[in-house]
N, C-alpha and C positions, 0 to 999 in steps of 0.2 A: 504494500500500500504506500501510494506517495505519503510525505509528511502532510500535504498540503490539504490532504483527503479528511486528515481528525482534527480540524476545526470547523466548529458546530457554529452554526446558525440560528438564533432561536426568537422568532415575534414575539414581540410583548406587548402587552394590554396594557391602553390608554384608556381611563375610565374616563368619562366627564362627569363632574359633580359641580355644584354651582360652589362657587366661589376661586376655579380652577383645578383644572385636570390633575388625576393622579398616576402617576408612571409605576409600572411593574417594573422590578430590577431581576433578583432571583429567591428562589427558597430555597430553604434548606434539604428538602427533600428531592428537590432537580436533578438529575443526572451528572447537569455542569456542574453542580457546587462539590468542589473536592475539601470543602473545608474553609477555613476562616486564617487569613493569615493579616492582610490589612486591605482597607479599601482607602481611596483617593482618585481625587480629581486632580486633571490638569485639563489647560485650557491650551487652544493652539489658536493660533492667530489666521486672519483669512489668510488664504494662499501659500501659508508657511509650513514647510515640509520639517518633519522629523524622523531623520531614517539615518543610522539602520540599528537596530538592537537583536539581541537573542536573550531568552533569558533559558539558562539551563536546567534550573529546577521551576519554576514557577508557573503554576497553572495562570492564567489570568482571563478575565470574562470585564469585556471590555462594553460601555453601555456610551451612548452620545444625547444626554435627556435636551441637550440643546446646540440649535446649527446644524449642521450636516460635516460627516469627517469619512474621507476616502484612506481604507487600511491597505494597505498592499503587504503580502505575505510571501517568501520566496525558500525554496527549495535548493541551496547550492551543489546539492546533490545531482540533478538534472537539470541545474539550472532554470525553472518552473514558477513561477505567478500566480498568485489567486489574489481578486480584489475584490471588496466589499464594501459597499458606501452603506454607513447608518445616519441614523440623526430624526430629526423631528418626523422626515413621511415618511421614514424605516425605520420607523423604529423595534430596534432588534439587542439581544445581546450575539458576542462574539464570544468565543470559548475557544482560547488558543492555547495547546497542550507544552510544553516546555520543550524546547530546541528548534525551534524555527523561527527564521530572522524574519521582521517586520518594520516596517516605518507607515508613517501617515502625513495625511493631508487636509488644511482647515480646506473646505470648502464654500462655506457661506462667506458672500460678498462683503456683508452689512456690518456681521461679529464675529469676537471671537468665538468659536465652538468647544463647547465643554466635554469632557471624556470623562467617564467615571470607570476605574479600574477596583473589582473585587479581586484579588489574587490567595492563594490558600498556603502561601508561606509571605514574612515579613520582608521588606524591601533590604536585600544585602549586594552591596555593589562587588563584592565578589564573585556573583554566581551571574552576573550578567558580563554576554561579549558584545563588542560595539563596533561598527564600520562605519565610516563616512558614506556619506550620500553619494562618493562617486566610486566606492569600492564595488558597487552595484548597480550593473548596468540596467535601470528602469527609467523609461523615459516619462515622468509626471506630468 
């Protein structure tokens, strides 16, 4: 199986309720949730690329409750691409299983676009590897 194959996709439920909407993230009882390590937001700025990372242990379940943010995912192995845009009218989470390199892209014109990151280990800058944006040929 490619790497690129065990990253899940999953809709989520936008309720309307008056006073404003309420976004589903994930439960506990999900498939994706491999556990609780930290969650966090970062923000990326329109048109601004962040690439490229791996994280080697960290499961991470990636959520955009605002803006819209295009993930690019690659396989060095066959050299291989899968892209996913979430955000306000996809709203989705992403489930990306640990060792495979990733970057993103703000997509909204107007703001910046929020990402919220559940991961099931705590943030350790040892267990991630990093490449420049040009160690990877995708053309954004």
């Amino acid at each position: 199986m490619n790497s690129l194959e065990k990253i899940l996709v999953t809709p989520l439920a936008r309720i309307s309720t008056p006073g404003g909407d309420v976004l589903h993230g994930i439960k506990s009882n999900e498939k994706t949730f491999n556990g609780f390590g930290e969650a966090y937001f970062s923000y990326i700025e329109p048109k601004t690329i962040k690439a490229w990372k791996l994280h080697n242990k960290m499961t991470m379940n990636l959520i955009v409750p605002s803006g819209t943010v295009k993930f690019v995912f690659c396989d060095l192995d066959n050299y291989s691409f899968r892209m996913e845009i979430i955000g306000e009218s996809n709203f989705s989470r992403i489930t990306v299983p640990a060792g495979i390199w990733f970057g993103f892209q703000g997509l909204d014109n107007a703001k910046p676009s929020l990402v919220f990151n559940l991961t099931d280990i705590q943030h350790d800058p040892n267990e991630v590897s990093r490449k420049t944006i040009a160690d990877i040929d995708f053309k954004w």
